[in-house]
N, C-alpha and C positions, 0 to 999 in steps of 0.2 A: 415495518420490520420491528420485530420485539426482540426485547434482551435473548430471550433462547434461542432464535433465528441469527442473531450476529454472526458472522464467521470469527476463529479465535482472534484474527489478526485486530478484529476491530477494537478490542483493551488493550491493545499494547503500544508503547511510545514506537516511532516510527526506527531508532535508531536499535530495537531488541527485534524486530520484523525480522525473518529468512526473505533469500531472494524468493523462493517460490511464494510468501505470501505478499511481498510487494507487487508481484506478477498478479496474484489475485486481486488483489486492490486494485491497481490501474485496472484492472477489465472491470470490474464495480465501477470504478469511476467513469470511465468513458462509456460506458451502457449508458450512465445516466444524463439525462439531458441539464438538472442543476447541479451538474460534478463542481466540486472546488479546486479552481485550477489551481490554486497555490497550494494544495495538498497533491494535486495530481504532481505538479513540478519537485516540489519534498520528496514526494515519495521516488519518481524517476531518479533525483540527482543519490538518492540514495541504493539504490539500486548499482548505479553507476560506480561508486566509491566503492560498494563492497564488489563488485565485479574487480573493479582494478585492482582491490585490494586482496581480494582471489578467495574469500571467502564461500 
C-alpha cells in the first residue's frame, strides 16, 4: 500500500481518530494476518473510552 492508498485515519494519532475510523482500523487490522495486537488493543480501549465518554 502507498501513501495515496492510506485511508485518512492512517496519519493521525490514535487519540484525534472518530469512532467510525477506529471501526475501520480494527477491520484493517484483523484482516491482516501480521496485525499489531498492541495497536489492535490501543485502538479498542480507545474506542471504548470515547463510547463511554459519549462522543
Amino acid at each position: 500500500m502507498n501513501v495515496q492508498q492510506r485511508p485518512a485515519w492512517a496519519g493521525k494519532p490514535i487519540v484525534r481518530l472518530t469512532a467510525d475510523e477506529i471501526t475501520e482500523a480494527l477491520a484493517f487490522l484483523t484482516a491482516r494476518e501480521d496485525a499489531d495486537d498492541i495497536l489492535s488493543r490501543a485502538l479498542a480501549k480507545q474506542l471504548a473510552d470515547q463510547t463511554a465518554a459519549g462522543s
